[in-house]
PLY file of the C-alpha trace (Angstrom):
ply
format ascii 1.0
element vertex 65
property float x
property float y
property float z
element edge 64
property int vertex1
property int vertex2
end_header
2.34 29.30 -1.62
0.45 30.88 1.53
-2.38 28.98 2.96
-5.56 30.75 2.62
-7.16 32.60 5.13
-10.53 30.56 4.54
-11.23 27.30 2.84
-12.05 28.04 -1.21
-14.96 25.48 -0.82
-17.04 25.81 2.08
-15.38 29.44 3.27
-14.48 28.10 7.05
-11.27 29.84 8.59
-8.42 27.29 8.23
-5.00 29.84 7.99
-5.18 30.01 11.99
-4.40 26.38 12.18
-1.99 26.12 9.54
1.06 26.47 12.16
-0.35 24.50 14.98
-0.59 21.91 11.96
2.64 22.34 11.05
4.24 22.15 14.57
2.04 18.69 14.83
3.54 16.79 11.93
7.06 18.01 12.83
6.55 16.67 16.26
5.36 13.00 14.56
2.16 13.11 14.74
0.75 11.31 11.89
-1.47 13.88 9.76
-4.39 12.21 9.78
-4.60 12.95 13.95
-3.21 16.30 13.37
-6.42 17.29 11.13
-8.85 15.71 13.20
-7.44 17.06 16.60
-7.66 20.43 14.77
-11.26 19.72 13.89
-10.84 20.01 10.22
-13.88 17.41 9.42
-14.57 18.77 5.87
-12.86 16.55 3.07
-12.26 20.41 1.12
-10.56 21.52 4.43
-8.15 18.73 4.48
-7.45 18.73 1.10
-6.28 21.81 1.23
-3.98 21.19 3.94
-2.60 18.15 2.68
-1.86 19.69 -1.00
-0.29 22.75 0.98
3.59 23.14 -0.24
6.32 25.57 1.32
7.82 27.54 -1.52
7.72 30.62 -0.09
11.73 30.20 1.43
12.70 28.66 -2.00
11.22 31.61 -4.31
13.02 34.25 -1.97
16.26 32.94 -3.18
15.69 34.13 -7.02
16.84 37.60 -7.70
14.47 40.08 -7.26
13.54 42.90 -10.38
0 1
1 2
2 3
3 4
4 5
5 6
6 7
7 8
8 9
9 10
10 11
11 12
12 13
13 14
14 15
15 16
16 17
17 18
18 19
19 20
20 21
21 22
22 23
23 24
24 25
25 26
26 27
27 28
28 29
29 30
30 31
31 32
32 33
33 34
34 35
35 36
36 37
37 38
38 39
39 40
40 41
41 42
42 43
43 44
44 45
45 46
46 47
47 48
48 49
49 50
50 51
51 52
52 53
53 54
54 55
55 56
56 57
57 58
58 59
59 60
60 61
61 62
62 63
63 64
């Protein structure tokens, strides 16, 4: 799934920091400081980032119509 460009909630921008997010926890950084050193305060913000799942590389390997 792509992350949406604003939060479905409260409407604040949150795709811009979905990388920087991403680079973050790779790095070790526990998610919890990742969100709040991004400023995502909003319980709806974070939710959204935690429930976020990469399928994008695993659909591209079904056979396309």
């Amino acid at each position: 799934m792509i992350i949406p460009i604003r939060c479905f909630s409260c409407g604040k921008p949150t795709a811009h920091l979905y990388t920087k997010y991403k680079e973050m926890v790779a790095a070790g950084k526990a998610r919890k400081e990742a969100l709040d050193e991004l400023g995502l305060k909003r319980y709806c913000c974070r939710a959204g980032f935690l429930g976020q799942t990469d399928t994008l590389e695993l659909i591209n390997k079904f056979k396309k119509f």
